[in-house]
C-alpha positions as CSV (number, residue, x, y, z in Angstrom):
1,X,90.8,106.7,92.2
2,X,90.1,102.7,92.4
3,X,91.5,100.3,94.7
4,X,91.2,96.6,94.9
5,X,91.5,94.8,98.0
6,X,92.0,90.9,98.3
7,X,90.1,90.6,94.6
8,X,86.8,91.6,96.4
9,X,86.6,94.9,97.6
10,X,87.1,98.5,96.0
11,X,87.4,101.2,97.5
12,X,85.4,104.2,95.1
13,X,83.9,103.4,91.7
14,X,85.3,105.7,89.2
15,X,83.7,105.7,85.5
16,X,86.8,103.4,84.3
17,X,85.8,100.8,86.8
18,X,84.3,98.2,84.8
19,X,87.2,98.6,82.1
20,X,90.0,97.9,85.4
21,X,88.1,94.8,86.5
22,X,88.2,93.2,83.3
23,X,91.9,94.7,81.7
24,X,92.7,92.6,84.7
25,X,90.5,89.6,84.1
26,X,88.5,89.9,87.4
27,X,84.2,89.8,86.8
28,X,81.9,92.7,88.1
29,X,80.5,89.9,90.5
30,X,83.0,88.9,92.3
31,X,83.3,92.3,93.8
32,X,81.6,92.0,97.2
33,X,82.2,95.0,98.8
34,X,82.7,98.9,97.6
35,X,83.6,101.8,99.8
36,X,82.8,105.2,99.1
37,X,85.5,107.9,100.3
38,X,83.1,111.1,98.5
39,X,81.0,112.1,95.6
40,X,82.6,113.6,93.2
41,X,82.4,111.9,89.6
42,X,85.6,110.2,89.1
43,X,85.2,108.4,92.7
44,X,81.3,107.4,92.0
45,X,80.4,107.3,88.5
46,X,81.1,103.7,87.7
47,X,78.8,102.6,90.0
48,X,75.6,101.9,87.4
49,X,78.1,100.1,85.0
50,X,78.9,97.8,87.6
51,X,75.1,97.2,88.5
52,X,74.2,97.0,84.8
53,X,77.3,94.4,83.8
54,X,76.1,92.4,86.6
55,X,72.4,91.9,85.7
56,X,72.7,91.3,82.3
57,X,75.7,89.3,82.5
58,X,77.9,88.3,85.7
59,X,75.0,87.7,87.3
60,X,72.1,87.4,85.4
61,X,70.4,85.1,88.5
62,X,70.5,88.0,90.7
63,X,72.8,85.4,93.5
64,X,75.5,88.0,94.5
65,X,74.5,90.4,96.9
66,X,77.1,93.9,96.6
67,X,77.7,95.3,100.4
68,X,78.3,99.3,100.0
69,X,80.0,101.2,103.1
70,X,79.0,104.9,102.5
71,X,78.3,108.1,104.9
72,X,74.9,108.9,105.8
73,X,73.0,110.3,103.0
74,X,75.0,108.4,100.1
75,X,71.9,105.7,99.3
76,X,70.0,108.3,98.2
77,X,72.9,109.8,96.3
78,X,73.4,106.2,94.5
79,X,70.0,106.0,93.5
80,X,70.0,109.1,91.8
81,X,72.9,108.9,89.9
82,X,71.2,105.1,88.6
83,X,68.2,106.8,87.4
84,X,69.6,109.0,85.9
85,X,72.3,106.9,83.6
86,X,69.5,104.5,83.0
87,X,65.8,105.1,84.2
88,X,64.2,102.4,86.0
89,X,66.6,99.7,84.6
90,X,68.3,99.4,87.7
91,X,65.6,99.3,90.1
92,X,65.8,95.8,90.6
93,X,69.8,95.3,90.9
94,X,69.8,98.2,93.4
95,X,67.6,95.9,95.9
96,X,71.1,93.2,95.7
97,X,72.8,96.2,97.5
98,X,73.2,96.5,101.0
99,X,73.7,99.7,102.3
100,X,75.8,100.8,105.4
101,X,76.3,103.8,106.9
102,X,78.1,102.3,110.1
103,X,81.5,105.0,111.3
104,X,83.6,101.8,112.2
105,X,83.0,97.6,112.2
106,X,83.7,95.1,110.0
107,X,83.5,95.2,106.4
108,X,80.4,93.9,105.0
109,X,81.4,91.0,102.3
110,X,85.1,90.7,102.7
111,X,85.9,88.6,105.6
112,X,89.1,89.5,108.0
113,X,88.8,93.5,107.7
114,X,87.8,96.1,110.1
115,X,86.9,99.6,108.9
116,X,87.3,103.6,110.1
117,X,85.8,106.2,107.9
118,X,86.4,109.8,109.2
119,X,85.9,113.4,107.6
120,X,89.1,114.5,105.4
121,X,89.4,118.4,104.4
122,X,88.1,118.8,100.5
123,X,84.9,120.1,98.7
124,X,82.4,119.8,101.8
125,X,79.6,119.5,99.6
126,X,80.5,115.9,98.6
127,X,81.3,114.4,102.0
128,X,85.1,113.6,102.0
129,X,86.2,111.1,104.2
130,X,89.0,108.3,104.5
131,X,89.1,104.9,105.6
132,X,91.5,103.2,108.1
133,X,91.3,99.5,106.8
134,X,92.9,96.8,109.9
135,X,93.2,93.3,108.6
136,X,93.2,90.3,111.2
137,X,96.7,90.5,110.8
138,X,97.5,93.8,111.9
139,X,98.3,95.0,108.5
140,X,97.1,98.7,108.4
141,X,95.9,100.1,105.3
142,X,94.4,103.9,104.7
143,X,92.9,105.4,101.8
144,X,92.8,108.8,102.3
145,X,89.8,110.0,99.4
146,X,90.6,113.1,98.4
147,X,92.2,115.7,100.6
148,X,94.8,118.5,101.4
149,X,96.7,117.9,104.6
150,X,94.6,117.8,107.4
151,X,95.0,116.7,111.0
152,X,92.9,113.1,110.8
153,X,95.4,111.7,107.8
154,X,98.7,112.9,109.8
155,X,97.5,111.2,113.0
156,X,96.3,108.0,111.5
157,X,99.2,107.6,108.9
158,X,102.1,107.5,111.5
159,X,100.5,103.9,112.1
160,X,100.0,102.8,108.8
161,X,102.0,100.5,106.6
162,X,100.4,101.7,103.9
163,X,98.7,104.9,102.7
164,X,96.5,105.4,99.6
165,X,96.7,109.4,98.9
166,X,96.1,111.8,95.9
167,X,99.0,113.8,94.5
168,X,96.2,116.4,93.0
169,X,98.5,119.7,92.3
170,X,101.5,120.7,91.0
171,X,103.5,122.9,93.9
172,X,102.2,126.4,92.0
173,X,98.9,125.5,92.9
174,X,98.1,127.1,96.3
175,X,94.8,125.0,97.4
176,X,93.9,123.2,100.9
177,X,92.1,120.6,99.2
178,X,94.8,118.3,98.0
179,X,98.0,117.6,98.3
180,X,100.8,118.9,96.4
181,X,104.3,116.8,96.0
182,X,106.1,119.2,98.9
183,X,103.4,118.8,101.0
184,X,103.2,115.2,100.4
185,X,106.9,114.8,101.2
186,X,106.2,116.4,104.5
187,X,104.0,114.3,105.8
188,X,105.8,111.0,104.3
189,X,109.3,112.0,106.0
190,X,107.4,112.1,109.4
191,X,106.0,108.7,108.9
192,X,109.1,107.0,108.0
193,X,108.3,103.3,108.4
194,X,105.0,104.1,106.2
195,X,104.7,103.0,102.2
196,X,102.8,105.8,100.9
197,X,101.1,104.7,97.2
198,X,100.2,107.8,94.8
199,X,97.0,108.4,93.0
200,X,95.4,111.3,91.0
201,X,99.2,112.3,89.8
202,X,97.7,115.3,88.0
């Protein structure tokens, strides 16, 4: 449930986070940007290991500032999760964040994107939503969070050159909240000029 964009922005924070960045050699402050899709553990977790690698070592100086896109509500959803891994520690790193709530703009700390988030169809009590990423160069990039097949991913990915969606069920499992590999197939044949990357291959 982690994506890296241009080496500077990821989209969720799962618990493995801070183990990805540095299997592939990349430090916890050179990430500029995160994007929250929802808040369900293995998309959100990983965000007080980042904060904590970064004060006490990437960063000790406190230089980098961390941009975080999130829907309305998620601050305070942050902040508790922080105290609650480790109590007043991370006071301090969480004022280096800067928290947006914006729909659509540009992406705070990565230069050259533009950003959609919009609602997705899963567990309503953790906020699911998707983004539609446009780079200055047209490329077109979605991440869908986690969802079953709803109306705003079929619209959006017909224009996509690449979408980032979870394969969460095996085809027994009747459930609108994800997508299984015959549903999946459904959407990708009608979006043929689309590159569909798999995540959450359960």
């Amino acid at each position: 449930s982690l994506l890296l964009i241009d080496g500077r922005a990821l989209v969720d924070c799962p618990p493995t986070a801070l183990a990805s960045l540095r299997h592939s050699s990349i430090s916890p402050s050179d990430i500029d940007t995160i994007l929250f899709t929802h808040w369900h553990g293995d998309h959100c977790f990983g965000f007080p290991f980042i904060l904590l690698e970064r004060k006490y070592i990437s960063d000790r100086g406190g230089e980098k500032i961390l941009h975080v896109h999130l829907p309305e509500g998620g601050k305070e959803r942050l902040r508790v999760l922080c105290d609650l891994a480790y109590p007043g520690s991370l006071d301090q790193s969480m004022n280096q964040v800067r928290f947006d709530d914006r729909e659509e703009g540009e992406v705070n700390g990565t230069p050259g994107w533009k950003f959609e988030r919009f609602a997705v169809l899963h567990d309503e009590e953790v906020d699911p939503h998707g983004y539609l990423l446009v780079h200055d160069s047209g490329f077109r990039l979605m991440h869908t969070g986690d969802s079953g097949p709803c109306e705003a991913i079929a619209t959006r990915a017909r224009t996509c050159d690449v979408v980032v969606i979870e394969l969460g069920v095996p085809d027994h499992v009747d459930t609108p909240y994800h997508f299984s590999a015959t549903k999946l197939a459904i959407l990708a044949n009608n979006c043929p000029e689309t590159t569909f990357l798999i995540t959450h291959t359960w």
